[in-house]
C-alpha atoms as one frame of an Amber mdcrd trajectory, in Angstrom:
protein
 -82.203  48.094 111.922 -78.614  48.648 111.300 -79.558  48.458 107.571 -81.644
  51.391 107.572 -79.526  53.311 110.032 -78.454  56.059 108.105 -81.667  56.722
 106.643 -83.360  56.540 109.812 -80.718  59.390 110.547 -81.466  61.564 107.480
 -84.947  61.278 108.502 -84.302  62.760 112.048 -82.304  65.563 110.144 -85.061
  66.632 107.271 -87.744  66.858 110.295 -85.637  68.738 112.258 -84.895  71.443
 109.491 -88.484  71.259 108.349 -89.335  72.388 111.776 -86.974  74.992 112.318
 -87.628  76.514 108.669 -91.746  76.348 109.176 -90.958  77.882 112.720 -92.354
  81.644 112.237 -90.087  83.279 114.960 -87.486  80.302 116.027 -85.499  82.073
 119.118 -82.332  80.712 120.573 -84.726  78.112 122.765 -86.013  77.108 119.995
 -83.120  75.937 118.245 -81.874  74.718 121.234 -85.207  72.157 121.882 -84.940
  71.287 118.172 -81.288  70.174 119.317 -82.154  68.325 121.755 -85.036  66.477
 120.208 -82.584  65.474 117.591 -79.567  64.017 119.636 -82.487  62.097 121.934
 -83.457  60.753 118.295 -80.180  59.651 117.370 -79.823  58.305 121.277 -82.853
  55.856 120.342 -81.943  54.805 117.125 -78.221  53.687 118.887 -79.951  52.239
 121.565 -82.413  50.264 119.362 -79.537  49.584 116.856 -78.912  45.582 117.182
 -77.267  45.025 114.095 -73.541  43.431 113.878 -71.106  46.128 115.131 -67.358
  46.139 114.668 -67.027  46.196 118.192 -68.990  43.917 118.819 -68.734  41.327
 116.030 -66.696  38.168 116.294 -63.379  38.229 115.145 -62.990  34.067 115.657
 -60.717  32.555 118.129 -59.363  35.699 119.195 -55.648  34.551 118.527 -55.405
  35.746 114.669 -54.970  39.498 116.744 -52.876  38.319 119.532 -49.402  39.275
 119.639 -46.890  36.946 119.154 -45.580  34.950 121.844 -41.889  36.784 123.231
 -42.944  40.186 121.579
């Protein structure tokens, strides 16, 4: 999935401002729900993310980052 993350992203975006332009009277509440639907869309699509991460990735042995010994 991590391949297709930032379309997946876009995605979330165009529906979201789709929705709030086709919305005939959009109040504050509105825009507020339409908020919130988006960040528990990006939320998901970390959460179901299980591509290689930096942070998570494998560096090797671990010593190439190390500091040097008396340093």
């Amino acid at each position: 999935m991590n391949r297709y993350k930032r379309w997946i992203g876009a995605a979330i975006l165009a529906v979201a401002a789709v929705v709030l332009a086709t919305w005939s009277y959009p109040t504050a509440a509105v825009v507020v729900w339409i908020v919130v639907v988006v960040l528990v869309g990006f939320a998901i699509r970390e959460f179901l993310d299980t591509g290689p991460d930096s942070r998570t990735a494998p560096t090797g042995t671990g010593r190439a980052s190390a500091p040097p010994p008396g340093g």
